[in-house]
C-alpha positions as CSV (number, residue, x, y, z in Angstrom):
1,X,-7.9,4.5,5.2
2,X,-5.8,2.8,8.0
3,X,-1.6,3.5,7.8
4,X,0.0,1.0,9.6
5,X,4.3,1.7,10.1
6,X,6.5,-1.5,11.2
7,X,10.1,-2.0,12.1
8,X,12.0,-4.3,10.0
9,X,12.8,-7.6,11.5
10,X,15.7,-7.9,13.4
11,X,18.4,-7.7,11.5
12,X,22.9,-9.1,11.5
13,X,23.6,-5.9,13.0
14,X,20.9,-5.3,15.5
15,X,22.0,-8.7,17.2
16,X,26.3,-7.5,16.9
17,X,25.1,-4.3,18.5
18,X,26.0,-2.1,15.7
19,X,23.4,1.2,14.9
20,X,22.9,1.5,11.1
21,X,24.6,-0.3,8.3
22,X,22.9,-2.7,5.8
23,X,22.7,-6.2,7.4
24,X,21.0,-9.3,6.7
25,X,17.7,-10.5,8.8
26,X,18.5,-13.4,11.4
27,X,16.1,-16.0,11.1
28,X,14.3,-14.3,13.9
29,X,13.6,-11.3,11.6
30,X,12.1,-13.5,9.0
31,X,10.0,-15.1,11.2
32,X,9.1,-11.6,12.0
33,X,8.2,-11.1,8.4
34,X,6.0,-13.9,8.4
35,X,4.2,-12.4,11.3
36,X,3.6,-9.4,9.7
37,X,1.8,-12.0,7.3
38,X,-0.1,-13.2,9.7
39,X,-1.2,-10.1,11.2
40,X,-2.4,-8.4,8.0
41,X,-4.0,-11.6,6.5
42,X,-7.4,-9.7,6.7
43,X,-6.3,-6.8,5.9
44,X,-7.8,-5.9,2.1
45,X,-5.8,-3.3,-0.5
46,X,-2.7,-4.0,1.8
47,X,0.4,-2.2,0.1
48,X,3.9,-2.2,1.3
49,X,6.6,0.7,1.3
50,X,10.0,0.3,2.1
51,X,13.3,2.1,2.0
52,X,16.0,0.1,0.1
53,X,18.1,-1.2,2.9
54,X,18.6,-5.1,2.8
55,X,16.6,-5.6,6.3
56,X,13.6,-3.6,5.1
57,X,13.2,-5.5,1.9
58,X,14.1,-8.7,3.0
59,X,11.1,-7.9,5.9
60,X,8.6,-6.8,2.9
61,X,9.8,-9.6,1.2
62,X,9.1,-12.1,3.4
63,X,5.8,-11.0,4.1
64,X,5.1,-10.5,0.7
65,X,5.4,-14.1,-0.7
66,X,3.3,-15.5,2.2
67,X,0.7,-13.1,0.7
68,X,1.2,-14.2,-2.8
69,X,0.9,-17.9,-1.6
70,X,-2.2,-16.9,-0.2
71,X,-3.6,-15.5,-2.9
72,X,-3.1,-12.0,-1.9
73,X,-2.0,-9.4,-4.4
């Protein structure tokens, strides 16, 4: 078994400079998320935690429906 931890894209208030909060992705985050995609295309059994902040669902997310589109479960 291989654990793998990520940051969440970056996110509204990463780029205003603000710590913490519950911000939006940029469009630079969710092409982060689609990297993730990319990344883990290979990767078999792949499941995704994440807390329930906007940016760390909205990074799952994103990565997510590549993977479904892909035929990934």
């Amino acid at each position: 078994m291989h654990i793998y931890i990520s940051r969440h894209g970056e996110s509204v208030n990463n780029v205003k400079n603000i710590i913490g909060g519950d911000s939006h992705l940029t469009e630079r985050g969710e092409q982060f998320g689609e990297r993730l995609d990319s990344y883990f295309k290979n990767t078999p059994l792949l499941t995704i935690w994440t807390s329930k902040l906007i940016r760390t669902v909205e990074t799952a997310k994103k990565s997510l429906t590549l993977n479904l589109n892909n035929g990934r479960n």
